[in-house]
N, C-alpha and C positions, 0 to 999 in steps of 0.2 A: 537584427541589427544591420548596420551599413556594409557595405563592400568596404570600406575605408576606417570602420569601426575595428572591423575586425583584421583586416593588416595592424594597425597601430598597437594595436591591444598584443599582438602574438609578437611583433616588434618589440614590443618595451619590452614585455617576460623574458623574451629571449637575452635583450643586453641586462636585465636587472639578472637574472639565471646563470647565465653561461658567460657573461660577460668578465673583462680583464678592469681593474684599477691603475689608473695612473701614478696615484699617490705617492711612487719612488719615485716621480721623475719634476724636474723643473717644468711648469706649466707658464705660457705667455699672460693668457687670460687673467685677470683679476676681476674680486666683484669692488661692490662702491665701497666696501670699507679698505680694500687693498691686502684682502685674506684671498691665494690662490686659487682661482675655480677647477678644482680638481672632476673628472670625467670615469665613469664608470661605461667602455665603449662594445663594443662589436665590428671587426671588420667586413668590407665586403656585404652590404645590403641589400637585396632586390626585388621586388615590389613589382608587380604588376595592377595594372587598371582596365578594365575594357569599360571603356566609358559611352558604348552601344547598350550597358547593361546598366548601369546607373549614375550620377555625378558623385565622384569619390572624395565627399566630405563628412566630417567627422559630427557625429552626436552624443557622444562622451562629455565631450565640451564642446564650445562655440568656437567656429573659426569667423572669422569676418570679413564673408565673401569680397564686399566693395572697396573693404580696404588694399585684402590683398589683389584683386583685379588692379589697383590704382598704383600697384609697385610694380604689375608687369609689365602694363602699359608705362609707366615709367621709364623704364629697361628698355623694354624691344620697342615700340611703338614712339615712343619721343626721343630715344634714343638720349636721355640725359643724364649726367653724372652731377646734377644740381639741385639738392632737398628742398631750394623754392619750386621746383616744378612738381613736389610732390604734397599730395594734402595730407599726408602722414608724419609722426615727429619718430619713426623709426630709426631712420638713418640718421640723427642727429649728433648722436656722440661720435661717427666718423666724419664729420662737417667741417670743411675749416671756418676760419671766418665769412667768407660770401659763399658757405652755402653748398661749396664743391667735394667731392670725394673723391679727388683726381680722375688719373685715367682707369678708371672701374666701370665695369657693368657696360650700363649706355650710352659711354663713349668708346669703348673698344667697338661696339655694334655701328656703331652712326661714322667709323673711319670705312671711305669708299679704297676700293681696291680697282686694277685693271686684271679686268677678264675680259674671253676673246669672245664675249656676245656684247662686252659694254663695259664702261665703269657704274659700279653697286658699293654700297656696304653691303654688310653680310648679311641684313634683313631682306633689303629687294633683292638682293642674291636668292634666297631660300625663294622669295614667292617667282620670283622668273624660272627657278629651275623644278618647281611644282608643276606650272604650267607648260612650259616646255620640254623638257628632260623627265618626267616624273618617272621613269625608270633607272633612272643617275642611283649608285650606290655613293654618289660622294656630298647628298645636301645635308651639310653641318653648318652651324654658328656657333661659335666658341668665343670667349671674352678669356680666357688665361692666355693674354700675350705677354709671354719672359720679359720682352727687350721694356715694358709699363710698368713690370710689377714693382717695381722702386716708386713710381706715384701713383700707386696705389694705396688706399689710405687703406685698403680692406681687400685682402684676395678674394675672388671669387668665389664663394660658395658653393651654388648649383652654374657650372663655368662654361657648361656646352649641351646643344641638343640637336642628335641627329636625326635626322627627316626616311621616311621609308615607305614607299606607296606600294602596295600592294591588291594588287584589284581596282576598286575604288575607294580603297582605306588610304587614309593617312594617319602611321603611326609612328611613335614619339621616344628617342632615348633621352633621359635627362640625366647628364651624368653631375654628380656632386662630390665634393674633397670633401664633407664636411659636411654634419647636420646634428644642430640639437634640435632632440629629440621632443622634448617640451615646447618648445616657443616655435619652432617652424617647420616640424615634417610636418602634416597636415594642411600648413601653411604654402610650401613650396607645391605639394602634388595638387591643392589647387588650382593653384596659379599658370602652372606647364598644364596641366585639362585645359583651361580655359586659353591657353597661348595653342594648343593645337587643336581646338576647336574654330578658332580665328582663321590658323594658316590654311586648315580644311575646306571652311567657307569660302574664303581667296580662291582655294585653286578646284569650285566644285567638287570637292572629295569630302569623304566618311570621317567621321573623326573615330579612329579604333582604340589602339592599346597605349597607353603609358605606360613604358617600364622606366622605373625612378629605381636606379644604381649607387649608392652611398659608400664611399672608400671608408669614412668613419663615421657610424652611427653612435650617438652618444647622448650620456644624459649626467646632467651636471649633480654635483654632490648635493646642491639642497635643490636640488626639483625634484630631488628622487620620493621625499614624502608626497610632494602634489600629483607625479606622475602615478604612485600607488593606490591615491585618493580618488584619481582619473579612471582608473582603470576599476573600477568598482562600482563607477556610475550606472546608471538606467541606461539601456541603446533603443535603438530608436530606427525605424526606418527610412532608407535614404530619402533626402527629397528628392525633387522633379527642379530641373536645372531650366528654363525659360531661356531662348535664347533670341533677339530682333532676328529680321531676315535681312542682314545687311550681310553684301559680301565682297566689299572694299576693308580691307584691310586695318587700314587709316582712320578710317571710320567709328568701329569699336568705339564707344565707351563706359564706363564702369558699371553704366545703365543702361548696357544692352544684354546687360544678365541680371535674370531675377528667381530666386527660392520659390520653390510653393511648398505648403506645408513643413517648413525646415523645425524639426523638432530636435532638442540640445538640451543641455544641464552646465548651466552657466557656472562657469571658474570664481569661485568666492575668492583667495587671494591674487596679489598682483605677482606678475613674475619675475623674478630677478634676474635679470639680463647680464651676464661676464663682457668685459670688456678687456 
């Protein structure tokens, strides 16, 4: 089975096993009937990836490479906070009317800042200091700015990722407040592979280690059947990740990665999303 098959798998056992119930506490989340989505969690999650050894996607179930590639580029590469620039209907229930999710995600990325080599956002920030500084312990981009989080229709999730070169490695923290477990871990480790695959290319370096860090890992009261159902599947061995030889940044898109051989066991129900 996958490198990524087998984190997720020992992941869920662990918060289904040793995990705590919410259930005594007021929960924000609601599903579509307006019944509390109650969370069976685990604190404290970490994950590693060496993605020199294989692309760490899931064959349990299907993730859906080009979609999620079209959310990161969303994020980091268009830098917009506007679900028309996205061909996804994911983000739709934090939308307002035109479209906006306030100041979330990529528009804290795409606000330039003064620093003493230039003024950057904190994107060309990361690829300037790849190439110039690659020994810097300080290349971060984070999106949980305090002074927004009131227009914010939606805190941040996976909120920062710090950059760390060693050798000719470029390797990856992605730290997250928060992940269900069901509908997007698998989903976000993705999507950070293929975001420091990119910044790698940029700056001539290796793409190495993902380590994906979870303050709360969790899985919602009724994923819990589909997750059990999940975890019982066929596995499959990882595919082989295709990637163009582009190494402009900007460049990237959702079609300059492609599966070969991707073997899966398609998800028979749809998934209920808390809101």
């Amino acid at each position: 089975m996958s490198m990524a098959d087998e984190i997720f798998i020992r992941n869920c056992r662990d918060i289904l096993e040793n995990g705590v119930w919410d259930t005594d506490k007021e929960v924000r989340p609601r599903w579509e009937d307006g019944t509390p989505a109650h969370t069976i969690k685990k604190f404290g999650q970490v994950s590693r990836y060496d993605l020199r050894e294989e692309f760490p996607i899931l064959t349990v179930r299907r993730t859906y490479l080009k979609s999620a590639i079209d959310e990161i580029l969303w994020i980091w590469q268009k830098k917009s906070n506007n679900i028309r620039d996205l061909s996804s209907h994911i983000w739709d229930s934090w939308a307002d009317e035109s479209g906006s999710i306030g100041k979330a995600y990529g528009y804290q990325l795409g606000i330039k800042y003064d620093f003493s080599e230039g003024k950057f956002d904190q994107v060309d920030k990361v690829l300037y200091d790849l190439k110039h500084a690659p020994a810097s312990r300080r290349i971060i981009a984070h999106m949980y700015n305090v002074a927004d989080l009131k227009d914010m229709h939606l805190y941040p999730c996976a909120y920062s990722m710090t950059f760390n070169v060693t050798g000719n490695t470029l390797n990856g923290i992605l730290n997250q407040r928060s992940q269900d477990m069901l509908a997007a871990s698998n989903w976000n480790v993705v999507q950070y592979s293929i975001l420091l695959m990119m910044f790698a290319r940029a700056a001539g370096l290796e793409a190495g280690e993902l380590v994906h860090v979870v303050a709360d890992a969790h899985i919602y009261d009724r994923h819990v059947p589909i997750v059990e159902r999940i975890l019982e599947n066929p596995r499959y061995p990882a595919p082989v990740l295709e990637v163009e030889n582009i190494s402009d940044f900007y460049a990237f898109t959702k079609d300059s990665f492609r599966l070969i051989d991707y073997k899966y066991t398609d998800l028979q129900e749809k998934i209920p999303i808390a809101v």
